[in-house]
N, C-alpha and C positions, 0 to 999 in steps of 0.2 A: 128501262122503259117496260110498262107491264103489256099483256097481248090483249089486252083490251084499248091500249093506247096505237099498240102496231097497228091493229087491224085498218083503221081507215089508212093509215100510211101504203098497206098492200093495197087498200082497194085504188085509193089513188094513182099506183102506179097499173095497177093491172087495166085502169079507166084509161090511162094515155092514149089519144086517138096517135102522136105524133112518133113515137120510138113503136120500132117491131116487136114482135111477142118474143125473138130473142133477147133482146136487150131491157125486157119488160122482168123476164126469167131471172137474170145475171141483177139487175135491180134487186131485186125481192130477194135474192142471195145475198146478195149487200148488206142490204137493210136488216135481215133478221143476224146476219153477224157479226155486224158493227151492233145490234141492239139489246142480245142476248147473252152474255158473259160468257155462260158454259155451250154455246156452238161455235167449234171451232172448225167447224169445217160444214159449208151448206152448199146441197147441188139437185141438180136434177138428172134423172135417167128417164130416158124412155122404148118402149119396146121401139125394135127394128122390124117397122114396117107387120109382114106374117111369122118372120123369125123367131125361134122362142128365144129372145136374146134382148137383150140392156144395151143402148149405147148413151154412153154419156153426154150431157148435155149442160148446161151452163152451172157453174159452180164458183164457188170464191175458197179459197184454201191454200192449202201444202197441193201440190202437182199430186195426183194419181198415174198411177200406171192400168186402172181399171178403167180403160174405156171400153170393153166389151164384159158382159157380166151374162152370164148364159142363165136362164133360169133355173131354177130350185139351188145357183152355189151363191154361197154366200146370204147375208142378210137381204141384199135387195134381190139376190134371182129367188131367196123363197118367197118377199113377198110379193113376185111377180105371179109367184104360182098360187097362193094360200086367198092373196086380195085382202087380206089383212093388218091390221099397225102391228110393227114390230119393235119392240124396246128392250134392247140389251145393257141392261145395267153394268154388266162388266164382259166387254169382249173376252178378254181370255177364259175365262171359263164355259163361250160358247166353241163349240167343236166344229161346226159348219161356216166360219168365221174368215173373210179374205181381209190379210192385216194389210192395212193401206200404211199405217206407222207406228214407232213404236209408242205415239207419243199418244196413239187413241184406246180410250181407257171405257166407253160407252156410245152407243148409238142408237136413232132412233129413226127408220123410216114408216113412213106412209103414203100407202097406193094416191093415185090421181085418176078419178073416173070421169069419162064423158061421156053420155048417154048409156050411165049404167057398165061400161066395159073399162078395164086396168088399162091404159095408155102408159102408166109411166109410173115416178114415185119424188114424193123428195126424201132427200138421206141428210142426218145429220151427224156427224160425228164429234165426240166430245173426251177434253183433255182431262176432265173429271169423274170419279166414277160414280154412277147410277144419280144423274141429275133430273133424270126425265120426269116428269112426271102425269096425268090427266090430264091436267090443264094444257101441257106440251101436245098432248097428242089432239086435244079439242081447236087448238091455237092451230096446229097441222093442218089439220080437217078444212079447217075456214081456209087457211093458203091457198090447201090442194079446190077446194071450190071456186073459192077466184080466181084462179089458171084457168080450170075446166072451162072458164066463159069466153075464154080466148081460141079454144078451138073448135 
């Protein structure tokens, strides 16, 4: 399915007056990895509260052991700090890298802003390497925008 096809499928769900915004989350997790071949693992993090810190939040995948992610470690605590898309074409050759498996070979997050400030991000990890590309991270953007209406 192309992300021009996804999109109204997010809005859709992101419209549901009837499921809560967690289970609207864990949906939209679903769908982009049952829909997209190379994400093989989709989640969301969000700061903790005033803490500089990540806690994990609905996801479809392999089990993490990274439910607290303090910022600047790792790919999601830099871009808790930077506010910027981050796309690692091949984790091993990044050095600030928390290996979730051996089986993740690239990944791509991007911040989620509400009224202009980083709340959170979604993370994708993938069994492929360096699949990401512009359109991923434009396809992102539009996600992280329809969450944003939820809070």
């Amino acid at each position: 399915m192309t992300f021009e096809e996804l999109k109204p499928k997010v809005t859709e769900i992101t419209s549901n007056l009837v499921i809560s915004k967690e289970e609207k989350l864990l949906k939209i997790c679903e769908l982009l990895k049952n829909s997209v071949g190379y994400y093989n693992w989709v989640g969301f993090y969000f700061r903790n509260g005033e803490k500089e810190e990540l806690l994990l939040g609905p996801y479809v995948g392999a089990p993490t052991d990274h439910t607290v992610i303090p910022f600047g470690k790792g790919i999601c605590g830099q871009v808790a700090v930077s506010n910027e898309n981050f796309v690692v074409p091949d984790v091993a050759a990044q050095d600030n890298y928390i290996a979730c498996s051996f089986t993740v070979k690239s990944e791509i997050v991007v911040p989620l802003f509400v009224n202009g400030k980083n709340i959170g991000q979604i993370d994708i990890d993938s069994h492929v390497l360096d699949p990401f590309t512009a359109a991923d991270e434009r396809f992102l953007e539009f996600v992280n925008g329809e969450i944003a209406k939820l809070f």
